[in-house]
C-alpha positions, 0 to 999 in steps of 0.5 A: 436490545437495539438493533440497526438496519444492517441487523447488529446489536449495537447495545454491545457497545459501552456508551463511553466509547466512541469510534472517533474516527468512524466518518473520517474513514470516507476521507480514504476516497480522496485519491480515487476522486482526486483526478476529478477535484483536480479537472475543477481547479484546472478549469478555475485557474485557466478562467482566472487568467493562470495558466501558467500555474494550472498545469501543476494541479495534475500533479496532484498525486505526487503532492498528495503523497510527498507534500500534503500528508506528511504536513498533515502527520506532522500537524495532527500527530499520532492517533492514540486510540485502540478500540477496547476488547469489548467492542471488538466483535461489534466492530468487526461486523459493523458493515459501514467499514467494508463499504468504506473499502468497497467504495474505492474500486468503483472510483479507481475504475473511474479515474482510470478511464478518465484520466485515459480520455485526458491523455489522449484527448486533442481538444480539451478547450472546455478545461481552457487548455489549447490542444490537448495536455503537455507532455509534463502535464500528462507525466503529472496526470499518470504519476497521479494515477499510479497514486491511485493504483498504489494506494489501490495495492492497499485496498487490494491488501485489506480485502485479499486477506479476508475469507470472503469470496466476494472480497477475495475477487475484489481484491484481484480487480483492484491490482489489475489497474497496476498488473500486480495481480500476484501480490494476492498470492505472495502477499498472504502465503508468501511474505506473511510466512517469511517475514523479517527473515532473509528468505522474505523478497519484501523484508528489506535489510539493514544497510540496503538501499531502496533502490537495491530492494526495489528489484530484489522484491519486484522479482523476487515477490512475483518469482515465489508468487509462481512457484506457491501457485504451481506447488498448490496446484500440483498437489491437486494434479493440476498443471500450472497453466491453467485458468485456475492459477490464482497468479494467471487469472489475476493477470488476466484480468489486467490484460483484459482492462489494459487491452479494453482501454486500448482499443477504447482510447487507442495505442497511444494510451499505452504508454500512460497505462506503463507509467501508471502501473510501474508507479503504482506498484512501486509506492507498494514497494516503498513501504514494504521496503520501510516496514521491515527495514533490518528486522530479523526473527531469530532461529529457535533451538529446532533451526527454525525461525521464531513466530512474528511477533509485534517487534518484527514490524515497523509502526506508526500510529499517525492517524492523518496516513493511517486514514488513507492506508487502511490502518496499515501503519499498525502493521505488526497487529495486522501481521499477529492478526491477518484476517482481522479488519483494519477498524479494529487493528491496534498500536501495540506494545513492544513493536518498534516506532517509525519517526513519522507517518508512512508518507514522510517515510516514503520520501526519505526512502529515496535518498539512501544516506538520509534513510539510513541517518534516521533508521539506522541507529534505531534498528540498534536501538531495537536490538538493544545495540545488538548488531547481530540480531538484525537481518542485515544486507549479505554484501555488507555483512562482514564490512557492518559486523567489523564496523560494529566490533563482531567477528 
């Protein structure tokens, strides 16, 4: 038996079976990093006599996200690899992959100050810039940040679920770049119990718009965050204002970075800080929207919603975003099987397929007709034509029943 530094038996493994995508998960640190490439292709551009061009590299995250991933989804397609049972317990203790994850706060936290430093800088004459950043520029820098909060949300989402303090805590650190600190308790307690039930903030509906979701869900999601807490806390005999609100002291931990880079970089860094954090926190909400998009558990004969299964949740299996999401996109896995580790979450059978990679999807989003084009009739699809079996949006129920030919 052979034994690695870490202390894992690593003859469990059959040698015909590889983790081909084992390094390629270091690719994950690219968002927190990219603020630092793009400080480097700045400089090059305004050496090069392009300045004119140069301010575009601040906008890297939006290119990242909109541009860069969907093409790269396209191009390398789905994955098409799921980890065998043998192998499951070896990768799941396999340490490399929680530091993989580790790895992002460290260069979230960095990016962050420095990107603060940029806003409010007056002299950056060493990026060959006169003065400080334009106003578009400084748009781009924290639309760029807001990526890295985003994609942080995701982060946070692989280490909340885990039963280790440690990552538990993590998890709180890393959405306090985007106060969204209660996604650490309506995420796990609320939405994995709801989902794809109309009782669900995060499960969008048929026929709803993005853009009708996006408020519904940012209340709704920070709402039922405050009411478990105080439930749990009350059953303890504790009131709800208390340090020990898992809601409150997630809060905290923002107003404690957000006034630290204040008082650092001044008042002048708030707006930044605003723009950043809405941005962050609604790239999440873009893919809660398209994850469930019209799914609907149906009532058993007890009145009570059937148990999610892998048909509940949309999938994709494109393995360029998968790389940068953690494996999210092998959503339906992840809600059979919260705990278990993104390295070993599978594509499984029966759950419904997105056209492409979450990156392609969150574009579509934004444009409700183009969304609906590409979703709709595959919701139907699912459903085996079925109208109504989908969890449809209640303001058009009666208008998409009749369409539909259900009375």
């Amino acid at each position: 038996m052979t034994t690695s530094r870490t202390g894992e038996a690593r003859d469990v493994v059959p040698p015909q079976w590889h983790d081909r995508k084992r390094y390629l998960w270091l690719f994950g640190l690219v968002a927190p990093t990219a603020v630092f490439l793009t400080t480097g292709f700045v400089w090059v551009f305004n050496q090069l006599g392009w300045q004119a061009v140069a301010p575009v590299w601040w906008w890297i995250g939006p290119l990242l996200v909109y541009v860069l991933l969907p093409i790269l989804d396209r191009f390398f397609g789905p994955d098409g690899q799921n980890p065998p049972d043998e192998v499951m317990e070896w990768l799941e203790n396999d340490r490399y992959y929680r530091y993989c994850v580790y790895a992002y706060i460290p260069f979230q936290l960095l990016s962050l100050i420095y990107a603060c430093y940029l806003w409010t800088a007056t002299d950056l004459s060493w990026l060959g810039v006169d003065g400080g950043l334009s106003l578009i520029s400084k748009f781009g820098l924290a639309l760029s940040i807001g990526v890295v909060g985003g994609v942080g949300i995701n982060t946070a989402h692989e280490l909340g679920h885990k039963k280790e303090e440690l990552e538990r805590w993590l998890s709180k650190v890393t959405l306090a770049q985007t106060f969204y600190g209660h996604f650490y308790i309506e995420h796990n307690r609320g939405h994995h119990v709801r989902v794809a039930t109309p009782e669900d903030p995060a499960s969008s509906r048929f026929g709803e718009s993005f853009w009708t979701f996006l408020p519904r869900s940012v209340w709704g999601s920070l709402r039922s965050s405050w009411e478990l807490e105080a439930t749990r806390l009350r059953r303890l005999g504790k009131h709800p204002w208390t340090i020990h609100n898992d809601v409150l002291n997630a809060w905290l931990m923002s107003v404690v970075l957000w006034g630290a880079l204040a008082v650092a970089f001044g008042p002048m860094v708030l707006p930044f800080l605003v723009i950043q954090g809405v941005y962050g926190f609604a790239l999440l909400e873009t893919v809660n929207y398209l994850e469930h998009y019209g799914l609907l558990r149906q009532r058993t004969a007890s009145g009570r919603y059937e148990r999610c299964t892998p048909a509940h949740s949309w999938n994709s299996d494109h393995i360029v975003t998968n790389i940068f999401l953690y494996h999210l996109q092998r959503h339906s896995d992840h809600h059979a099987n919260p705990t278990r580790r993104y390295q070993i979450l599978r594509s499984m059978d029966g759950a419904p397929n997105l056209p492409s990679g979450y990156a392609s999807m969150i574009g579509l989003a934004y444009f409700p007709p183009l969304w609906r084009k590409v979703m709709d009739h595959r919701v139907l699809n699912h459903y085996a034509g079925d109208i109504s079996r989908v969890n449809i949006q209640p303001a058009k129920r009666e208008r998409v029943l009749a369409k539909y030919g259900v009375r």
